[in-house]
C-alpha positions as CSV (number, residue, x, y, z in Angstrom):
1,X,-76.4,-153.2,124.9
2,X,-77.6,-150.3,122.4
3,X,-74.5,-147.4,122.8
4,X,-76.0,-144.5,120.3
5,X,-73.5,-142.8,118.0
6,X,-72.8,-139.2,119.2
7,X,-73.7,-137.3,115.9
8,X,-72.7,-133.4,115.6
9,X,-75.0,-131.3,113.1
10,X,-73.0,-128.4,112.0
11,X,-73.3,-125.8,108.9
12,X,-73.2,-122.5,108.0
13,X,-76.0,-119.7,109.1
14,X,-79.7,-120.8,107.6
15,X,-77.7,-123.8,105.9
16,X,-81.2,-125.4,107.5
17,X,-79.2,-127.5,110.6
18,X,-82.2,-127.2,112.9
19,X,-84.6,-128.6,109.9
20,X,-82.0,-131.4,109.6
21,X,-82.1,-132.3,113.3
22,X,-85.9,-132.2,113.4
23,X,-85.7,-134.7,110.5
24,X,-83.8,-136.8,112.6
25,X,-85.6,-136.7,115.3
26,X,-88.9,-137.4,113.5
27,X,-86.6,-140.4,112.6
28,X,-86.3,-141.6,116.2
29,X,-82.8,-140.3,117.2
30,X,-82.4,-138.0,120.5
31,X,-81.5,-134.4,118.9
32,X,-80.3,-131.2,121.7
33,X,-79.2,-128.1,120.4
34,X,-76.2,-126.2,121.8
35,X,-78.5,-122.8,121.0
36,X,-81.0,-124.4,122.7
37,X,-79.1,-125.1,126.0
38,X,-77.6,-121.2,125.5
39,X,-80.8,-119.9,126.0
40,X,-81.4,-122.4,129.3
41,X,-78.1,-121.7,130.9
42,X,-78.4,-117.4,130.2
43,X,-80.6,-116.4,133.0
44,X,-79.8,-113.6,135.3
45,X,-79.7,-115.4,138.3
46,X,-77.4,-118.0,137.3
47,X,-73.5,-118.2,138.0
48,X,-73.0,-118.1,133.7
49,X,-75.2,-115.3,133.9
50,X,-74.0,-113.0,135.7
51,X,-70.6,-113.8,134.3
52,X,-72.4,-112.6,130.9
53,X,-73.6,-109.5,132.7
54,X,-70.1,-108.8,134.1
55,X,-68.4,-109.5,130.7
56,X,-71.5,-107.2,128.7
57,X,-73.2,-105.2,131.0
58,X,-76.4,-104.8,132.8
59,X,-78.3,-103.8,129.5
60,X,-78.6,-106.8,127.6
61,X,-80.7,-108.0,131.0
62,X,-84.1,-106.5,129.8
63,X,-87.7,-107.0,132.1
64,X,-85.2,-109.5,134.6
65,X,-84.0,-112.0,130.6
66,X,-81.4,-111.8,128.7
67,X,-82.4,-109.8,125.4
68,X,-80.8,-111.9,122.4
69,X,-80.9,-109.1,120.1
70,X,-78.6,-106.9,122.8
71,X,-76.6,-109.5,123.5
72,X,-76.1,-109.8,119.4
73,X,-75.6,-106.1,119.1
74,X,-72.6,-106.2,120.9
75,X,-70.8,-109.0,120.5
76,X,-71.3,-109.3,116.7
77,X,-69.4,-105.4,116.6
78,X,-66.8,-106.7,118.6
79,X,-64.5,-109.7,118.3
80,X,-63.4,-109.7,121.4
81,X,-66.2,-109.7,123.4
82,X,-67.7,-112.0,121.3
83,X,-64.9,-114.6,122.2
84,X,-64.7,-114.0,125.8
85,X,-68.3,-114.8,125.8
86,X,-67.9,-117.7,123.6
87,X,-65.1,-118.8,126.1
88,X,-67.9,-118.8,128.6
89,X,-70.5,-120.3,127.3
90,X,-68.9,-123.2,125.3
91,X,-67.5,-125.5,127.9
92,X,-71.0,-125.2,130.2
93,X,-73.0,-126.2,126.6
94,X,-70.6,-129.3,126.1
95,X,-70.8,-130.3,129.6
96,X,-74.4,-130.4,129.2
97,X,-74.8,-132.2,125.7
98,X,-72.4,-134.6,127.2
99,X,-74.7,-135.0,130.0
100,X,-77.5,-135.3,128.0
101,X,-75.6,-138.2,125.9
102,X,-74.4,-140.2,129.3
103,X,-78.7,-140.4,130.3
104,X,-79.7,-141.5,127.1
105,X,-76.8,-143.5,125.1
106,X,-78.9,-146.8,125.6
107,X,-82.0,-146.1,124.6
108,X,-81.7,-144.6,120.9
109,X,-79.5,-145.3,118.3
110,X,-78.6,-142.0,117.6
111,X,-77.4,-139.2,119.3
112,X,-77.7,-136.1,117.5
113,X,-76.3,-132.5,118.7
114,X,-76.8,-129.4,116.7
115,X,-73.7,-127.7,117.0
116,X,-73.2,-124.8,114.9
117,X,-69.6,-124.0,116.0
118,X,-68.3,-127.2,115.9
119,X,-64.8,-126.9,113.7
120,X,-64.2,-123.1,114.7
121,X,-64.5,-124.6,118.7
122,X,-63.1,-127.9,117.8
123,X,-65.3,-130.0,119.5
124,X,-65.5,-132.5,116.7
125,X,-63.3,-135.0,119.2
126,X,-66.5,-136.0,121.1
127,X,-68.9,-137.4,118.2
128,X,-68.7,-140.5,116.2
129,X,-69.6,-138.8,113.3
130,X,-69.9,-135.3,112.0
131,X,-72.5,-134.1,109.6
132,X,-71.9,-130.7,107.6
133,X,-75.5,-128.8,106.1
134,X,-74.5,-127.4,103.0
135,X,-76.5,-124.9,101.2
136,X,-76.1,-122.0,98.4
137,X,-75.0,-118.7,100.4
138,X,-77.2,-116.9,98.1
139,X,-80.0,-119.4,99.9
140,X,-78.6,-119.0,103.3
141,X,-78.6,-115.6,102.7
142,X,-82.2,-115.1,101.9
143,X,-83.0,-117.2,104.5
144,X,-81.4,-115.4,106.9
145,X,-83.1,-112.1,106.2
146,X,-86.4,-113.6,106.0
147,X,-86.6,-115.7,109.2
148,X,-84.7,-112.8,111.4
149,X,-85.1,-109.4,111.5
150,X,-81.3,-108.5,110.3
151,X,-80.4,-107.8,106.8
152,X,-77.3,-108.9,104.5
153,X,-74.9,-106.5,106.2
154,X,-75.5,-108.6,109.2
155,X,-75.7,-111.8,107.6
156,X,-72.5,-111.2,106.2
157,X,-70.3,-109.6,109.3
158,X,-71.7,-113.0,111.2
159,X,-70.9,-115.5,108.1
160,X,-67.4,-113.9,108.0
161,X,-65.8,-115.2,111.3
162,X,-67.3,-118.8,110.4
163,X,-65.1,-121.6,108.9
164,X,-65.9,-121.4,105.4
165,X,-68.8,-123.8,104.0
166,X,-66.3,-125.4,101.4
167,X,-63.8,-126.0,104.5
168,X,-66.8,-127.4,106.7
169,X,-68.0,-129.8,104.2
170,X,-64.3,-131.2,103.8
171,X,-63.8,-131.7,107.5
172,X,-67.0,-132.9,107.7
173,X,-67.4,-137.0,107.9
174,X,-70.7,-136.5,106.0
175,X,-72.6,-133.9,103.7
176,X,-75.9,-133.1,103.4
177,X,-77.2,-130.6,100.7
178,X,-80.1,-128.6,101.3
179,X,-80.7,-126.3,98.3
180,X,-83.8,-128.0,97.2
181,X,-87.5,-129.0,98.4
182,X,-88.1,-129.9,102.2
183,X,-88.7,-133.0,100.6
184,X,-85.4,-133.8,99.0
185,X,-83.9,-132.5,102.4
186,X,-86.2,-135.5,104.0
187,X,-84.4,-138.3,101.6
188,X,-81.8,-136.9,102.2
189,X,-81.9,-137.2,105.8
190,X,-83.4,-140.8,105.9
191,X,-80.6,-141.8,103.7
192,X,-77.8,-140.5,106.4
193,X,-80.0,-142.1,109.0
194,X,-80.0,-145.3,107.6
195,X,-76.3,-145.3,106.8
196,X,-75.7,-144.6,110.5
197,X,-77.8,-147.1,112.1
């Protein structure tokens, strides 16, 4: 009986972890994204959701959704709010990827989660394998500005409460360097791929 191997995806901001899952699932294996199943569980009307508006406030609820950017504003100036909603929202996303797994462990060989605070909520215990994006933060950096609409300041006050990228890859089972062509991130990626199947 096929049984996939529950693979996290973790990395530092615009290391390029979502470009790394895609790969992988372009490669056959079943990817979700714990960002992803954020955005689905934060609406108003659920039970999370209006924990979230207790917790922040009715204004980072704009035209009846949850504005990202005020959500951001406020929990990136503030450590404490930013873990209380953290302590919300993590156990409901791991519920769900484990969910996810449990409907669709037998039909691909590889279960892939995108998990971008996997060490700092030490949720490693769940997967088989964990898989650390590593890129220059100079890289990460310019990536950042150029695909949000933040600068460095804010780049830097969110990479500071991260596990370090040189602690990440240590704890990490497996590496992947993406300071290079999209490419050499795709043999990269098929090499992984072919080492875990």
């Amino acid at each position: 009986m096929l049984k996939s191997r529950k693979v996290a995806v973790t990395g530092t901001i615009a290391s390029g972890k979502t470009t790394v899952c895609q790969l992988f699932k372009e490669l056959g294996a079943y990817v979700v994204s714990a960002d992803e199943i954020v955005h689905q569980l934060l609406s108003p009307d659920t039970d999370i959701g209006k924990k979230v508006i207790t917790l922040l406030g009715k204004d980072v609820v704009i035209n009846g959704r949850f504005s990202r950017k005020a959500i951001a504003n406020k929990v990136f100036c503030d450590e404490r709010l930013l873990l209380a909603l953290e302590e919300l929202l993590h156990p409901e996303v791991q519920k769900e990827i484990e969910v996810q797994y449990r409907e669709n462990f037998q039909k691909y060989s590889l279960f892939v989660a995108e998990v971008p605070l996997l060490f700092e909520s030490d949720l490693q215990g769940f997967y088989d394998t964990t898989i650390a994006v590593i890129a220059d933060e100079e890289r990460c950096k310019r990536r950042f500005i150029e695909t949000t609409s933040y600068d460095e300041a804010e780049f830097m006050r969110r990479a500071e409460r991260l596990v370090a990228l040189e602690q990440k890859a240590k704890m990490a089972d497996l590496t992947i360097e993406n300071n290079g062509s999209l490419e050499e991130l795709r043999a990269s990626v098929e090499k992984v791929y072919t080492i875990l199947c």
